[in-house]
C-alpha positions in Angstrom: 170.4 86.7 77.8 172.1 85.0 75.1 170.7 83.7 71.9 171.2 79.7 73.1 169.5 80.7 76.7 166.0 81.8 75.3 165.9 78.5 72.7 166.2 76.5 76.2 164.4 78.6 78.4 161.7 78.6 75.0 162.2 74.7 74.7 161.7 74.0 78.6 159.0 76.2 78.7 157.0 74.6 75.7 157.6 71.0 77.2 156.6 72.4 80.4 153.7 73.6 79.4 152.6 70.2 77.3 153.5 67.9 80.4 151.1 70.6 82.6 148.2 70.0 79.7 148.9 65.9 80.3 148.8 65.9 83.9 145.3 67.8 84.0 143.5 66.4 81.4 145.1 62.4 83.0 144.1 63.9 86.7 140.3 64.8 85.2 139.9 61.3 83.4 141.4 59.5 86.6 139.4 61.4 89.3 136.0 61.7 87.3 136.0 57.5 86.6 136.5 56.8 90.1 133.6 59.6 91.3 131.4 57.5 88.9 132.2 54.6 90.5 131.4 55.8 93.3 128.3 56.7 92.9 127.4 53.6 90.3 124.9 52.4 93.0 122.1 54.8 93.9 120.6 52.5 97.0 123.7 53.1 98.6 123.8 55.4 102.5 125.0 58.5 102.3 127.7 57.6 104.7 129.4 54.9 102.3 128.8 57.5 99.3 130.8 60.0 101.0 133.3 57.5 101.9 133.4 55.9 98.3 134.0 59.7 96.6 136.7 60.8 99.2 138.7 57.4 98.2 137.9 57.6 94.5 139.5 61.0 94.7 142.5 60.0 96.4 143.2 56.9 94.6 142.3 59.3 91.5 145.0 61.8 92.0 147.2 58.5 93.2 147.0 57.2 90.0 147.3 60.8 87.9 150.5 60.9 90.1 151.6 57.4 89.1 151.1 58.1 85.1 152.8 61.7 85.8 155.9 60.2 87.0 155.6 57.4 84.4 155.7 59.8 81.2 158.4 61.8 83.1 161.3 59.1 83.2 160.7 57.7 79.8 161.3 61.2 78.3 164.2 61.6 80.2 
């Protein structure tokens, strides 16, 4: 491999890497507010708890998805 191929393979790796760390740490923040939310209201049924986390993580990793493709087309 030539000398230009392992700066870019080095380069795309390091951004890589640093849009990975983004991504997780966004998805944690994202997810963990909505479980909060969802549980905000301790008189609540079981039933509507359940209910309330399984959409708080979807519309959690929604939303980490959303900011993931945001950051990705205003680097490019």
């Amino acid at each position: 491999m030539s000398n230009n191929h392992k700066k870019i393979a080095t380069r795309v790796k390091k951004e890589s890497k640093d849009f990975i760390e983004v991504a997780l740490r966004s998805g944690a923040n994202n997810i963990g507010k909505q479980l909060l939310d969802a549980v905000s209201d301790v008189n609540q049924p079981s039933d509507i708890v359940l209910l309330k986390i399984f959409t708080g993580l979807k519309n959690g990793a929604l939303e980490t998805g959303l900011e993931i493709v945001k950051e990705r087309l205003e680097r490019v």
